[in-house]
DOFIFI-89155 format. One record per atom (N, C-alpha, C): residue in three letters; x, y negated, z. Coordinates in steps of 0.02 Angstrom, whole numbers, plus 50000, padded with zeros to 5 digits. Each point is the difference from the previous one (the first is absolute). Layout:
% residues N
ALAXYZ ...
//
This chain:
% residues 301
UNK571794732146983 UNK500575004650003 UNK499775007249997 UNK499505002250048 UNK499595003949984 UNK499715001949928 UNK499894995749954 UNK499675001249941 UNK500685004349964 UNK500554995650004 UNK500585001049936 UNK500425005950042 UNK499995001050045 UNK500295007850028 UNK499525005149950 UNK499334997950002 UNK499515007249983 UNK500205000149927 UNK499934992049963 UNK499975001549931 UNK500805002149970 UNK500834999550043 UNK500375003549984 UNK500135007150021 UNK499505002750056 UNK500165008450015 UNK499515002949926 UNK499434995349987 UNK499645004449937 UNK500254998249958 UNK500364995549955 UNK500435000249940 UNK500525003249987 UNK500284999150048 UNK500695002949984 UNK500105007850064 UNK499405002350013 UNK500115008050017 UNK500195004249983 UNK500164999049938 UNK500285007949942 UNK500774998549999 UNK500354993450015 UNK500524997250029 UNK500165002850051 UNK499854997750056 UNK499845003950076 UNK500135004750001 UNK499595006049977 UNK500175005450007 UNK500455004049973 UNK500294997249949 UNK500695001049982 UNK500614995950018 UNK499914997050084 UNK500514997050020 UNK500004992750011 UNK499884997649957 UNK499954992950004 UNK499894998050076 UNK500294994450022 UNK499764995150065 UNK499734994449968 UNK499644998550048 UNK499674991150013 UNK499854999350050 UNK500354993350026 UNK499894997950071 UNK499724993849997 UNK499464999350045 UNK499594993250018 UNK500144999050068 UNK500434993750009 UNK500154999150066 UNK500255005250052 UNK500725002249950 UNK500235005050036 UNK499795008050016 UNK499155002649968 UNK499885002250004 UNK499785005849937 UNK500255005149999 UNK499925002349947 UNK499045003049976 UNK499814998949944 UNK499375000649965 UNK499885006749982 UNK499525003750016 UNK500095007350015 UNK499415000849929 UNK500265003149945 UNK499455000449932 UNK499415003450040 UNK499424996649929 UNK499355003350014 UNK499995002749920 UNK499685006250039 UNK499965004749929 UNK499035000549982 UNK500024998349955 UNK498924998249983 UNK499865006349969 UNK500555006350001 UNK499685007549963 UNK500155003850081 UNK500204998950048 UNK500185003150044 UNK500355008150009 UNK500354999249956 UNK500315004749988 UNK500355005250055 UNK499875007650006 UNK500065003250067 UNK499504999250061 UNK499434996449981 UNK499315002750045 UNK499875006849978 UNK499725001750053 UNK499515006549972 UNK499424996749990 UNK499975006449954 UNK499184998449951 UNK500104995649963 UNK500584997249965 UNK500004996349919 UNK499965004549947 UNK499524999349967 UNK500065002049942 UNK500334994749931 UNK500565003849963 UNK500304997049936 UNK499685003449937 UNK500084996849948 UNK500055001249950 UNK500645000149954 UNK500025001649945 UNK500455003349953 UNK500014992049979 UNK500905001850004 UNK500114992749950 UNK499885002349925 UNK499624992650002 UNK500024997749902 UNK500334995549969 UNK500435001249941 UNK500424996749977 UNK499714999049935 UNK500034991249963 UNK500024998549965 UNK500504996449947 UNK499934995349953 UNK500585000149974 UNK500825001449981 UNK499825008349993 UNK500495003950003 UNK500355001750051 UNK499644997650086 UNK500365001150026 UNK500214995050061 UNK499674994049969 UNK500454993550038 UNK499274997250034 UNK499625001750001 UNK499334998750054 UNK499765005950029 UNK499964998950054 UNK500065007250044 UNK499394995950046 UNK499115004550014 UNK499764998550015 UNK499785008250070 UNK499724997250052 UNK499985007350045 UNK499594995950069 UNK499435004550017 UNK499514997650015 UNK500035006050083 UNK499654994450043 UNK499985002550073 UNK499384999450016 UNK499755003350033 UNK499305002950042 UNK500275001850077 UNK499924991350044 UNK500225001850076 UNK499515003750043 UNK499865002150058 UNK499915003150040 UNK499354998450032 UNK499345001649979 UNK499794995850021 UNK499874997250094 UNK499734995450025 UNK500194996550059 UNK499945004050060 UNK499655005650009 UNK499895005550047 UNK500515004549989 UNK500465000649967 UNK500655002950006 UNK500584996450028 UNK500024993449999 UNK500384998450016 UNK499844995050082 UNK500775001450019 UNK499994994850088 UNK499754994549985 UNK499914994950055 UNK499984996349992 UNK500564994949967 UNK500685000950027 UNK500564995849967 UNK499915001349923 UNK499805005649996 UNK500275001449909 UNK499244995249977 UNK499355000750038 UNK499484997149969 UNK500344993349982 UNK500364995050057 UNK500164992849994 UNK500564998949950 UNK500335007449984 UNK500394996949950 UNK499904999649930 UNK499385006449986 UNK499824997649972 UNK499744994449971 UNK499804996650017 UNK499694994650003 UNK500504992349961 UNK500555003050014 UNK500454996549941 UNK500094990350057 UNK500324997349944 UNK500204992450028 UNK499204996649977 UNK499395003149959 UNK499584996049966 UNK499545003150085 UNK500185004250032 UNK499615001650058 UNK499465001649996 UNK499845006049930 UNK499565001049982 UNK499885006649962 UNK499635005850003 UNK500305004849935 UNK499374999749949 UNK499544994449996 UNK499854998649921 UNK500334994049979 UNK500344995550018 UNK500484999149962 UNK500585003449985 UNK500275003050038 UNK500395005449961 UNK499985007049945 UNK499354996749996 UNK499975007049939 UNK499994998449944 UNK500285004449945 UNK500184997249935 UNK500565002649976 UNK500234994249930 UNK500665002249991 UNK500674996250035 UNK500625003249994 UNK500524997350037 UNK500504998149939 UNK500054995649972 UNK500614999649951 UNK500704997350036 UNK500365005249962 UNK500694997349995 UNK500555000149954 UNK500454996550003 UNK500414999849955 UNK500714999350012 UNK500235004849998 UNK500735001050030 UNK499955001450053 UNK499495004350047 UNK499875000750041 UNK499554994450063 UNK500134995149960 UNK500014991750064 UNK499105000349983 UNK499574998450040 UNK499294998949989 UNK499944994849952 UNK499505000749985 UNK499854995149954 UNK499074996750027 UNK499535006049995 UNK499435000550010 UNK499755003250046 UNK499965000650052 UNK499535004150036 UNK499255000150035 UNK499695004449988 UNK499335001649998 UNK499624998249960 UNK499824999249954 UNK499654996149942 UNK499895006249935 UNK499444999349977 UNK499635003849964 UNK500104996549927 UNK500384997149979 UNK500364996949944 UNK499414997649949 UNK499404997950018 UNK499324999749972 UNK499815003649959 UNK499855009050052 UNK499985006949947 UNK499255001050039 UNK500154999350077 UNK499615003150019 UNK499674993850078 UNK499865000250028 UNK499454994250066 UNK500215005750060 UNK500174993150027 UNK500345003650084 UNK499245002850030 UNK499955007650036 UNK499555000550026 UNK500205006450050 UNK499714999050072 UNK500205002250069 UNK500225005849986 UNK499635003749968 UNK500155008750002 UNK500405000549932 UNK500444997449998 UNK500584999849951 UNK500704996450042 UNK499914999250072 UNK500464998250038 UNK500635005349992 UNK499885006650011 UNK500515004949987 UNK500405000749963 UNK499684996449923 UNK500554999849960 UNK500604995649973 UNK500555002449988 UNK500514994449981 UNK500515003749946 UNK500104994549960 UNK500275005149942 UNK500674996049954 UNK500585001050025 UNK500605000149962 UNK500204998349949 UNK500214994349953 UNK500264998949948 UNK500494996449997 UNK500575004249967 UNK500654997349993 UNK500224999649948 UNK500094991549972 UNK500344996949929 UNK500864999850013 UNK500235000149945 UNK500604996749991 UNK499874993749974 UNK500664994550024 UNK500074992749986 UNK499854998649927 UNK499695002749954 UNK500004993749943 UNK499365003949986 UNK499555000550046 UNK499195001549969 UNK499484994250042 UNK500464994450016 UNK499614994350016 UNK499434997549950 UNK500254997349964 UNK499564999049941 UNK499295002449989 UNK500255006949984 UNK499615003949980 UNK499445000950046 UNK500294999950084 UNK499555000750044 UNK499694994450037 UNK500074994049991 UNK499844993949980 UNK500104998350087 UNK500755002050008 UNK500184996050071 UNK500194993449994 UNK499384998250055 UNK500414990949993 UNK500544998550042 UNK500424994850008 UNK500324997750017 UNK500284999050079 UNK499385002050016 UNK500005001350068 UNK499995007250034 UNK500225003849962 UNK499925007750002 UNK499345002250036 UNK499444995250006 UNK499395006550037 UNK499465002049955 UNK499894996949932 UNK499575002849947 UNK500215005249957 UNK499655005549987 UNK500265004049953 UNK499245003249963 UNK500125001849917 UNK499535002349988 UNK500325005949928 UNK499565006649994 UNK500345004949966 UNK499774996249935 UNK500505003449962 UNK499824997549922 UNK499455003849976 UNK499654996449947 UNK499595003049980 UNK500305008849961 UNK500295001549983 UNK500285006449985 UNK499875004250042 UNK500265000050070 UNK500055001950049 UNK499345002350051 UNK499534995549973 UNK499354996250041 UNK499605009950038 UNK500035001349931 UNK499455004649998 UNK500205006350043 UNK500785002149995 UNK500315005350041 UNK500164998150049 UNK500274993450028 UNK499954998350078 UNK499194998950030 UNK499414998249965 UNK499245000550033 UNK499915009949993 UNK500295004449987 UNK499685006750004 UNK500455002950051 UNK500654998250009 UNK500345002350063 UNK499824997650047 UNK499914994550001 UNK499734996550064 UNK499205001250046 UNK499635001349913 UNK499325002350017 UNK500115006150033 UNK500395005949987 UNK500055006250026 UNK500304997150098 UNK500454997349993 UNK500325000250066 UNK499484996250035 UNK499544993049975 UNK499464997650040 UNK499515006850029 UNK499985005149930 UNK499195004350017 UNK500035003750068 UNK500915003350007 UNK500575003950048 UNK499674995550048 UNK500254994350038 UNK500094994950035 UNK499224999550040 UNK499344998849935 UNK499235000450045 UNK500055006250023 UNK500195004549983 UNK499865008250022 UNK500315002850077 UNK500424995450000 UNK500335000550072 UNK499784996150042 UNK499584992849990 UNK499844995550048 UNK499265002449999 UNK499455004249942 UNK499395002850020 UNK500215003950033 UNK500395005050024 UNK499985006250037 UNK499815000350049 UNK500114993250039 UNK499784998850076 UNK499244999649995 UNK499934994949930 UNK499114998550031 UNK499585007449985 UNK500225004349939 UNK499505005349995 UNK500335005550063 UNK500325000750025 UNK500175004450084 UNK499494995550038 UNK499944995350004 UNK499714994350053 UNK498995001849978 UNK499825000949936 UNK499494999649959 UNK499655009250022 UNK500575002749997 UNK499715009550018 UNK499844999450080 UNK500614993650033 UNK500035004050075 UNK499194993850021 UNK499844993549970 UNK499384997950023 UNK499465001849962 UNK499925003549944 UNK499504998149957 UNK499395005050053 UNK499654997249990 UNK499095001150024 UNK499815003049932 UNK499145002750028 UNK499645003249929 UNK499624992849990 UNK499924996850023 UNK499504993449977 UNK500684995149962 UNK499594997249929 UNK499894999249932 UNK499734994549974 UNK500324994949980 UNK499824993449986 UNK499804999349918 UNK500015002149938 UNK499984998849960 UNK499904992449988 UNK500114997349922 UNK499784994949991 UNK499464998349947 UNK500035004649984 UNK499375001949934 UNK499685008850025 UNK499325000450001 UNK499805005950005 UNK499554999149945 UNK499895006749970 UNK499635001549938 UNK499245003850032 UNK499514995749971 UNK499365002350004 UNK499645001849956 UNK499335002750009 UNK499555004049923 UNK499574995950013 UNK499694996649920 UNK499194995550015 UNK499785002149938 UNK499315000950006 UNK499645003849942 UNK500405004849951 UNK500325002850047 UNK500615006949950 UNK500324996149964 UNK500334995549992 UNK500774997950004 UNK500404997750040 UNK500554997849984 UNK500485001050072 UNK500074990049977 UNK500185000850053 UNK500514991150019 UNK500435000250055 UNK500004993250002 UNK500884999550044 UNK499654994550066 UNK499855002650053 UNK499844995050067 UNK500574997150029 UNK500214993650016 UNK500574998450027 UNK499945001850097 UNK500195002550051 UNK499905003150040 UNK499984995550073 UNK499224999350004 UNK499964992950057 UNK500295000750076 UNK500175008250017 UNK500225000750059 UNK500725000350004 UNK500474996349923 UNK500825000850002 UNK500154993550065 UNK500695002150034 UNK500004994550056 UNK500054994549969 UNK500064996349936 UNK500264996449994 UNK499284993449960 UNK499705004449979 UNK499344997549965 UNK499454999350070 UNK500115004550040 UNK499404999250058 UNK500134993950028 UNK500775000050036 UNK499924994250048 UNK500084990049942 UNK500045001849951 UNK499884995349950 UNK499204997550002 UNK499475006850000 UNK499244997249997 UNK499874999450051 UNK500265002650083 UNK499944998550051 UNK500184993050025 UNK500404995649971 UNK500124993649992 UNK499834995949968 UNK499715002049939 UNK499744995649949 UNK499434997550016 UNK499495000850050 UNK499444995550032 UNK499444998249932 UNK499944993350003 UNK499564999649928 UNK500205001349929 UNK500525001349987 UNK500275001649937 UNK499985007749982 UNK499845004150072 UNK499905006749983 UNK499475002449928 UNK499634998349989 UNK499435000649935 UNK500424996349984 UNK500314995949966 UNK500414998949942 UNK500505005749971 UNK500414999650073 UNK500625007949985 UNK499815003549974 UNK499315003450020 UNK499705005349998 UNK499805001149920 UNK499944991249977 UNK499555002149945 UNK500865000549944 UNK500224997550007 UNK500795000149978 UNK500265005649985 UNK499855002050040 UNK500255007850034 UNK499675004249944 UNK499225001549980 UNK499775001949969 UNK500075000549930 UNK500084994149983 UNK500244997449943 UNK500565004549975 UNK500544999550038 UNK500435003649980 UNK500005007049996 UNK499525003550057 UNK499835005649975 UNK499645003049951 UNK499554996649963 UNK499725001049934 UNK500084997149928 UNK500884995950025 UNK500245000449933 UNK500675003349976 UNK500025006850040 UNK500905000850005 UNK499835004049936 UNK500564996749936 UNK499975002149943 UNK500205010150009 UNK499825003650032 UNK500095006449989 UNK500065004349945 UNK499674998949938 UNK500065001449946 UNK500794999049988 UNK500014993749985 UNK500784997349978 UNK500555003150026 UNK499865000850063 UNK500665003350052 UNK499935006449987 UNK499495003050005 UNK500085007349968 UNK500245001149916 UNK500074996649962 UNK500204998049926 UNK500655000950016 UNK500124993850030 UNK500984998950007 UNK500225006450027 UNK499665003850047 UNK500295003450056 UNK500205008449955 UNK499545001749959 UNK499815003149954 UNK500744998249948 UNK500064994149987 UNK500375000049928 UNK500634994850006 UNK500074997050041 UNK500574996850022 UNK500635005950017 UNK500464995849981 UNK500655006550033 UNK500174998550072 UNK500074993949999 UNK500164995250069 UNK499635003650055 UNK500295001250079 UNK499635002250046 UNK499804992950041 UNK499425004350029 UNK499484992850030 UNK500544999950047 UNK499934994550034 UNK500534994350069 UNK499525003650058 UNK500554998250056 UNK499605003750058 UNK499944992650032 UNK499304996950037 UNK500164994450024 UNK500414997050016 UNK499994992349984 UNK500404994050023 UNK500985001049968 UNK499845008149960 UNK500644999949965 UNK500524995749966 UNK500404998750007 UNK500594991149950 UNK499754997650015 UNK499464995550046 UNK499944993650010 UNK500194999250083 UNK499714993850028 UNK500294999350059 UNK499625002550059 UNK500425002950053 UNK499535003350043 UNK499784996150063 UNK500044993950016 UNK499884996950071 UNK499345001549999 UNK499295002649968 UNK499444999249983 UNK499855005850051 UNK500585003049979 UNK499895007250045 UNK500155001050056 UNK500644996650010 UNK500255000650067 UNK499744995650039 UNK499734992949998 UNK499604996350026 UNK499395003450034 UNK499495003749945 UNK499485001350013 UNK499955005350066 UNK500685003949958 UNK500025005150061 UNK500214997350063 UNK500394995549994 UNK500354999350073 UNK499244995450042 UNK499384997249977 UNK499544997650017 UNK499735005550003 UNK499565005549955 UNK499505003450025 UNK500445006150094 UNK500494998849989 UNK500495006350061 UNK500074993950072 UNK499884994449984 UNK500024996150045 UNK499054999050043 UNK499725002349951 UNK499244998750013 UNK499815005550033 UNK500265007149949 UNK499715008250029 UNK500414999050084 UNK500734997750023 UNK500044999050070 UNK499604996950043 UNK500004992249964 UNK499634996250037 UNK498985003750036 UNK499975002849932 UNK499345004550024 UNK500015007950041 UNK500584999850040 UNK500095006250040 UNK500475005249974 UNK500005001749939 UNK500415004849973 UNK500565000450017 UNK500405005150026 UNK500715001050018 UNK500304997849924 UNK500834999050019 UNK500444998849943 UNK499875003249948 UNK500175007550026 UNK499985006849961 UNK499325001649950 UNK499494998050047 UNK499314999849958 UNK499994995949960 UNK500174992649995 UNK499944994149979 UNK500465002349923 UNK500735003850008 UNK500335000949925 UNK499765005349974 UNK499735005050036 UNK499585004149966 UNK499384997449946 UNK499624997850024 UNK499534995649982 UNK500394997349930 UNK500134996949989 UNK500514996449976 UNK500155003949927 UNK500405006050028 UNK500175007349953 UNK499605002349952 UNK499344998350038 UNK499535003849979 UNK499584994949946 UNK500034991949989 UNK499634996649974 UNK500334999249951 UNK499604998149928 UNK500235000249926 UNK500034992350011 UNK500584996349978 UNK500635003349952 UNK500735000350045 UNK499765000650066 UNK500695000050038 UNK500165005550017 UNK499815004749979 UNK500145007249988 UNK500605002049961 UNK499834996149955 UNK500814999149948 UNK500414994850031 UNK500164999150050 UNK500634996250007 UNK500035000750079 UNK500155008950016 UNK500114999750063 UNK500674996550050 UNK500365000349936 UNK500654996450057 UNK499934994250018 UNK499634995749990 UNK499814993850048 UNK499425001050062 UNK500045005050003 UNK499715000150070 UNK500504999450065 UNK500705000049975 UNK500385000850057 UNK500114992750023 UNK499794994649970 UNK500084994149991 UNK499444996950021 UNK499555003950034 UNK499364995150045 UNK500034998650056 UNK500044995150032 UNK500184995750042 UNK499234998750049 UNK499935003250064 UNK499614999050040 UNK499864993950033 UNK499684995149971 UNK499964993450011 UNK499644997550074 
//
Protein backbone atom coordinates (compact mmCIF):
# COMPACT_ATOMS: atom_id res chain seq x y z
CA UNK A 1 0.00 0.00 0.00
CA UNK A 2 2.88 1.91 0.81
CA UNK A 3 4.49 1.28 -2.62
CA UNK A 4 1.22 2.48 -4.78
CA UNK A 5 0.52 5.68 -2.53
CA UNK A 6 4.33 6.73 -3.53
CA UNK A 7 4.07 5.58 -7.15
CA UNK A 8 0.52 7.67 -7.47
CA UNK A 9 1.79 11.03 -5.52
CA UNK A 10 4.88 10.77 -8.27
CA UNK A 11 2.79 10.18 -11.40
CA UNK A 12 0.19 12.01 -11.20
CA UNK A 13 1.80 15.27 -9.17
CA UNK A 14 1.42 17.76 -11.94
CA UNK A 15 -2.39 16.59 -11.39
CA UNK A 16 -2.14 17.32 -7.70
CA UNK A 17 -1.02 20.35 -7.89
CA UNK A 18 -3.48 21.59 -10.01
CA UNK A 19 -6.19 20.21 -7.79
CA UNK A 20 -6.77 16.89 -8.41
CA UNK A 21 -7.60 14.45 -5.22
CA UNK A 22 -6.70 10.83 -4.57
CA UNK A 23 -7.63 9.05 -1.70
CA UNK A 24 -6.13 5.72 -0.41
CA UNK A 25 -8.20 4.53 2.31
CA UNK A 26 -9.86 7.58 2.94
CA UNK A 27 -6.87 9.38 2.96
CA UNK A 28 -5.85 11.90 0.70
CA UNK A 29 -2.12 11.39 -1.32
CA UNK A 30 -0.19 14.51 -0.89
CA UNK A 31 2.03 14.86 -4.60
CA UNK A 32 5.74 14.48 -4.67
CA UNK A 33 7.37 16.90 -6.76
CA UNK A 34 11.23 15.18 -8.08
CA UNK A 35 12.27 19.11 -9.33
CA UNK A 36 11.31 20.49 -5.92
CA UNK A 37 10.11 23.37 -6.95
CA UNK A 38 10.27 26.60 -4.36
CA UNK A 39 13.40 25.27 -2.37
CA UNK A 40 15.97 27.64 -2.09
CA UNK A 41 18.94 27.15 -3.97
CA UNK A 42 17.28 25.46 -7.18
CA UNK A 43 18.71 26.32 -9.95
CA UNK A 44 16.44 26.14 -13.54
CA UNK A 45 17.15 26.31 -16.79
CA UNK A 46 15.53 27.90 -19.88
CA UNK A 47 12.93 25.89 -21.44
CA UNK A 48 13.71 24.21 -24.82
CA UNK A 49 11.27 23.61 -27.27
CA UNK A 50 11.31 21.32 -30.04
CA UNK A 51 9.11 20.33 -32.74
CA UNK A 52 7.74 23.57 -33.30
CA UNK A 53 6.84 23.83 -30.09
CA UNK A 54 5.13 20.65 -28.88
CA UNK A 55 8.27 19.18 -26.85
CA UNK A 56 9.16 21.36 -24.21
CA UNK A 57 12.30 20.17 -22.48
CA UNK A 58 13.75 22.29 -19.00
CA UNK A 59 16.29 21.07 -16.77
CA UNK A 60 16.80 21.43 -12.75
CA UNK A 61 19.97 21.62 -10.67
CA UNK A 62 18.58 20.85 -6.84
CA UNK A 63 20.24 22.14 -3.86
CA UNK A 64 22.87 20.49 -3.03
CA UNK A 65 22.38 18.25 0.50
CA UNK A 66 24.04 20.86 2.96
CA UNK A 67 21.43 23.30 2.00
CA UNK A 68 18.83 21.59 2.65
CA UNK A 69 16.90 20.22 6.30
CA UNK A 70 16.75 17.26 6.90
CA UNK A 71 12.89 16.65 5.83
CA UNK A 72 13.66 18.27 2.43
CA UNK A 73 17.00 15.84 2.36
CA UNK A 74 14.25 12.69 2.81
CA UNK A 75 12.15 14.02 0.32
CA UNK A 76 14.25 14.23 -1.77
CA UNK A 77 14.94 11.02 -1.91
CA UNK A 78 11.75 10.29 -3.85
CA UNK A 79 9.41 6.80 -3.47
CA UNK A 80 12.83 4.95 -5.17
CA UNK A 81 14.34 6.27 -1.53
CA UNK A 82 17.15 7.29 -3.15
CA UNK A 83 18.63 10.51 -5.03
CA UNK A 84 20.80 8.42 -7.56
CA UNK A 85 18.02 6.87 -8.61
CA UNK A 86 16.33 9.83 -9.05
CA UNK A 87 18.47 11.51 -11.27
CA UNK A 88 17.88 11.78 -14.86
CA UNK A 89 15.20 12.40 -17.12
CA UNK A 90 11.46 12.77 -16.09
CA UNK A 91 9.07 12.16 -19.06
CA UNK A 92 5.72 13.10 -19.45
CA UNK A 93 2.97 13.20 -21.44
CA UNK A 94 -0.02 15.10 -20.87
CA UNK A 95 1.43 15.94 -17.92
CA UNK A 96 0.85 12.14 -16.24
CA UNK A 97 4.61 10.54 -15.70
CA UNK A 98 5.61 8.36 -17.82
CA UNK A 99 9.51 7.87 -16.87
CA UNK A 100 11.20 8.94 -14.04
CA UNK A 101 14.82 9.15 -13.34
CA UNK A 102 16.43 7.41 -16.10
CA UNK A 103 19.12 8.62 -18.38
CA UNK A 104 17.23 7.28 -21.55
CA UNK A 105 20.64 5.32 -22.51
CA UNK A 106 22.47 8.86 -23.18
CA UNK A 107 24.35 8.95 -20.32
CA UNK A 108 25.38 6.09 -16.82
CA UNK A 109 23.87 6.95 -13.50
CA UNK A 110 26.73 8.34 -11.43
CA UNK A 111 26.64 9.83 -7.59
CA UNK A 112 27.72 13.33 -8.38
CA UNK A 113 25.07 13.69 -10.98
CA UNK A 114 22.44 13.08 -8.13
CA UNK A 115 21.44 16.89 -8.40
CA UNK A 116 20.31 16.66 -11.57
CA UNK A 117 16.79 16.13 -13.01
CA UNK A 118 15.51 17.26 -16.16
CA UNK A 119 11.91 17.75 -17.63
CA UNK A 120 10.39 16.51 -20.76
CA UNK A 121 7.07 17.07 -21.89
CA UNK A 122 5.39 15.14 -25.06
CA UNK A 123 2.06 15.43 -26.34
CA UNK A 124 -0.14 12.10 -26.85
CA UNK A 125 0.75 10.90 -30.31
CA UNK A 126 4.70 10.97 -29.98
CA UNK A 127 4.50 7.44 -28.53
CA UNK A 128 5.83 5.83 -31.34
CA UNK A 129 8.27 7.89 -32.08
CA UNK A 130 9.46 7.77 -28.48
CA UNK A 131 9.23 4.14 -28.38
CA UNK A 132 6.80 3.98 -25.24
CA UNK A 133 5.80 0.60 -24.47
CA UNK A 134 2.73 -0.41 -23.39
CA UNK A 135 3.25 -0.17 -20.07
CA UNK A 136 4.06 3.50 -20.02
CA UNK A 137 7.65 3.22 -18.16
CA UNK A 138 10.08 2.94 -21.30
CA UNK A 139 10.82 5.85 -23.31
CA UNK A 140 13.56 6.65 -25.73
CA UNK A 141 14.28 10.12 -27.90
CA UNK A 142 14.24 9.63 -31.53
CA UNK A 143 17.07 9.53 -33.26
CA UNK A 144 16.44 13.21 -34.72
CA UNK A 145 16.19 14.47 -31.50
CA UNK A 146 19.17 12.31 -29.98
CA UNK A 147 21.87 14.84 -30.42
CA UNK A 148 20.02 18.19 -28.95
CA UNK A 149 18.49 16.43 -25.97
CA UNK A 150 22.45 14.76 -25.12
CA UNK A 151 23.88 18.73 -25.31
CA UNK A 152 21.11 20.17 -23.05
CA UNK A 153 21.33 17.66 -20.79
CA UNK A 154 25.17 17.56 -20.98
CA UNK A 155 25.06 21.35 -20.04
CA UNK A 156 22.47 20.90 -17.11
CA UNK A 157 24.56 17.51 -15.94
CA UNK A 158 28.03 19.90 -16.14
CA UNK A 159 25.56 22.82 -13.86
CA UNK A 160 24.49 19.87 -11.52
CA UNK A 161 28.61 18.40 -10.81
CA UNK A 162 29.43 22.06 -10.16
CA UNK A 163 27.09 22.40 -7.36
CA UNK A 164 27.63 18.95 -5.72
CA UNK A 165 31.85 19.69 -6.17
CA UNK A 166 31.45 22.92 -4.31
CA UNK A 167 31.33 21.26 -1.04
CA UNK A 168 34.30 18.94 -1.70
CA UNK A 169 36.72 21.84 -3.12
CA UNK A 170 35.46 24.31 0.26
CA UNK A 171 36.14 20.96 2.20
CA UNK A 172 39.72 20.45 -0.07
CA UNK A 173 40.98 24.53 0.78
CA UNK A 174 39.60 24.19 4.46
CA UNK A 175 41.81 20.47 4.89
CA UNK A 176 44.36 20.51 2.34
CA UNK A 177 48.01 20.10 3.98
CA UNK A 178 51.38 21.02 2.02
CA UNK A 179 52.28 17.22 1.86
CA UNK A 180 51.79 15.70 -1.74
CA UNK A 181 51.18 12.31 -2.99
CA UNK A 182 51.88 12.27 -6.63
CA UNK A 183 51.57 9.21 -8.65
CA UNK A 184 54.23 9.49 -11.15
CA UNK A 185 57.33 11.72 -10.28
CA UNK A 186 59.74 12.61 -13.04
CA UNK A 187 63.44 11.90 -12.61
CA UNK A 188 66.93 12.71 -14.58
CA UNK A 189 69.32 9.56 -15.44
CA UNK A 190 72.31 10.16 -17.50
CA UNK A 191 70.65 13.68 -18.65
CA UNK A 192 67.41 12.46 -19.72
CA UNK A 193 64.32 12.58 -18.04
CA UNK A 194 61.78 9.53 -17.26
CA UNK A 195 58.73 8.90 -15.48
CA UNK A 196 59.26 7.00 -11.72
CA UNK A 197 55.95 5.65 -10.54
CA UNK A 198 56.01 7.07 -6.76
CA UNK A 199 56.71 4.23 -4.01
CA UNK A 200 55.71 6.43 -1.03
CA UNK A 201 51.82 7.06 -2.76
CA UNK A 202 49.43 5.62 0.14
CA UNK A 203 48.17 3.38 -1.99
CA UNK A 204 51.27 1.55 -3.68
CA UNK A 205 53.18 1.53 -0.16
CA UNK A 206 50.76 -0.32 1.90
CA UNK A 207 50.29 -2.78 -1.31
CA UNK A 208 54.38 -3.66 -1.02
CA UNK A 209 53.98 -3.54 2.68
CA UNK A 210 51.67 -6.57 2.24
CA UNK A 211 52.91 -8.20 -0.57
CA UNK A 212 55.54 -10.31 1.61
CA UNK A 213 57.30 -12.61 -1.01
CA UNK A 214 55.87 -11.22 -4.08
CA UNK A 215 57.38 -7.84 -3.20
CA UNK A 216 60.49 -8.40 -5.93
CA UNK A 217 57.97 -9.47 -8.29
CA UNK A 218 55.75 -6.08 -7.87
CA UNK A 219 58.69 -4.39 -7.80
CA UNK A 220 59.98 -5.85 -10.87
CA UNK A 221 56.42 -5.16 -12.57
CA UNK A 222 56.48 -2.01 -11.37
CA UNK A 223 59.64 -1.29 -13.26
CA UNK A 224 58.69 -2.60 -16.24
CA UNK A 225 56.19 -0.29 -16.55
CA UNK A 226 58.28 2.44 -15.83
CA UNK A 227 60.65 1.96 -18.69
CA UNK A 228 58.16 1.38 -21.18
CA UNK A 229 55.69 4.37 -20.93
CA UNK A 230 55.45 5.12 -24.65
CA UNK A 231 56.30 9.05 -23.98
CA UNK A 232 57.24 9.82 -27.33
CA UNK A 233 53.73 8.79 -28.59
CA UNK A 234 51.85 10.75 -25.90
CA UNK A 235 53.80 13.69 -26.53
CA UNK A 236 52.91 13.16 -30.54
CA UNK A 237 49.11 12.90 -29.79
CA UNK A 238 49.33 15.59 -27.13
CA UNK A 239 51.15 17.89 -29.64
CA UNK A 240 48.70 17.08 -32.59
CA UNK A 241 45.51 15.59 -31.46
CA UNK A 242 42.58 18.13 -31.04
CA UNK A 243 40.91 15.98 -28.38
CA UNK A 244 41.88 17.06 -24.69
CA UNK A 245 43.67 14.39 -22.56
CA UNK A 246 40.88 12.77 -19.78
CA UNK A 247 41.54 13.63 -16.27
CA UNK A 248 41.66 10.19 -14.42
CA UNK A 249 39.15 7.42 -14.17
CA UNK A 250 37.04 9.99 -16.46
CA UNK A 251 33.46 8.05 -18.29
CA UNK A 252 34.23 5.01 -16.81
CA UNK A 253 33.16 3.63 -13.50
CA UNK A 254 34.23 5.05 -10.31
CA UNK A 255 33.85 2.34 -7.33
CA UNK A 256 37.81 1.90 -8.03
CA UNK A 257 37.95 5.15 -6.50
CA UNK A 258 35.66 5.38 -4.02
CA UNK A 259 36.49 1.92 -2.69
CA UNK A 260 40.13 2.63 -2.58
CA UNK A 261 39.53 5.73 -0.90
CA UNK A 262 37.07 4.73 1.52
CA UNK A 263 39.98 1.82 2.46
CA UNK A 264 43.14 3.89 2.37
CA UNK A 265 40.82 6.84 5.08
CA UNK A 266 39.86 3.82 7.02
CA UNK A 267 43.65 2.71 7.45
CA UNK A 268 45.21 6.58 7.83
CA UNK A 269 42.43 6.39 11.15
CA UNK A 270 43.02 3.13 12.06
CA UNK A 271 46.91 4.30 12.22
CA UNK A 272 46.19 7.33 14.60
CA UNK A 273 45.34 10.07 12.26
CA UNK A 274 42.42 12.26 13.26
CA UNK A 275 39.35 12.29 10.74
CA UNK A 276 40.38 15.66 9.52
CA UNK A 277 44.01 14.52 8.91
CA UNK A 278 42.95 11.23 7.48
CA UNK A 279 40.66 13.43 4.43
CA UNK A 280 43.29 15.68 4.16
CA UNK A 281 45.67 13.11 3.37
CA UNK A 282 43.32 11.89 1.07
CA UNK A 283 43.05 15.60 -0.78
CA UNK A 284 46.27 15.58 -1.15
CA UNK A 285 46.96 11.98 -2.93
CA UNK A 286 46.81 11.61 -6.85
CA UNK A 287 44.08 10.76 -8.26
CA UNK A 288 41.64 11.58 -5.47
CA UNK A 289 42.41 14.97 -5.70
CA UNK A 290 40.10 15.15 -8.62
CA UNK A 291 37.11 13.91 -7.09
CA UNK A 292 36.84 15.84 -3.93
CA UNK A 293 33.16 15.47 -3.36
CA UNK A 294 33.37 11.99 -2.24
CA UNK A 295 35.10 12.67 0.62
CA UNK A 296 31.93 13.60 2.32
CA UNK A 297 30.96 10.00 1.91
CA UNK A 298 33.74 8.28 4.11
CA UNK A 299 32.46 6.37 6.61
CA UNK A 300 34.63 5.86 9.85
CA UNK A 301 34.58 2.20 10.14
Amino acid sequence: MDSVKSHLSMVFHRYMDEGLKIYLREREIKPWDPFMIGVDGLQTKPETRLEGGSIKIKGFVLPHRSKLSAEQYNYGKGPKDSWTAHQGFYVYRNRRLLVAGDWLGLFKREVHYDLCRIQIDLPNNFDDDWQIDIKKSVARPPSIYREQIFALAKEVRNQAVEVYRHKGKVLKRKLASDEYFPFWEERARHGKRFYKINRNHPLLNELLLKSGDLKKDIEKVIQFIEETIPVPLITLQESENEKPHGQPFEGIDHNAIKETMQKLFSGFVSSGLSIEKAKARILNTEPYNFYPEYIEFLINE
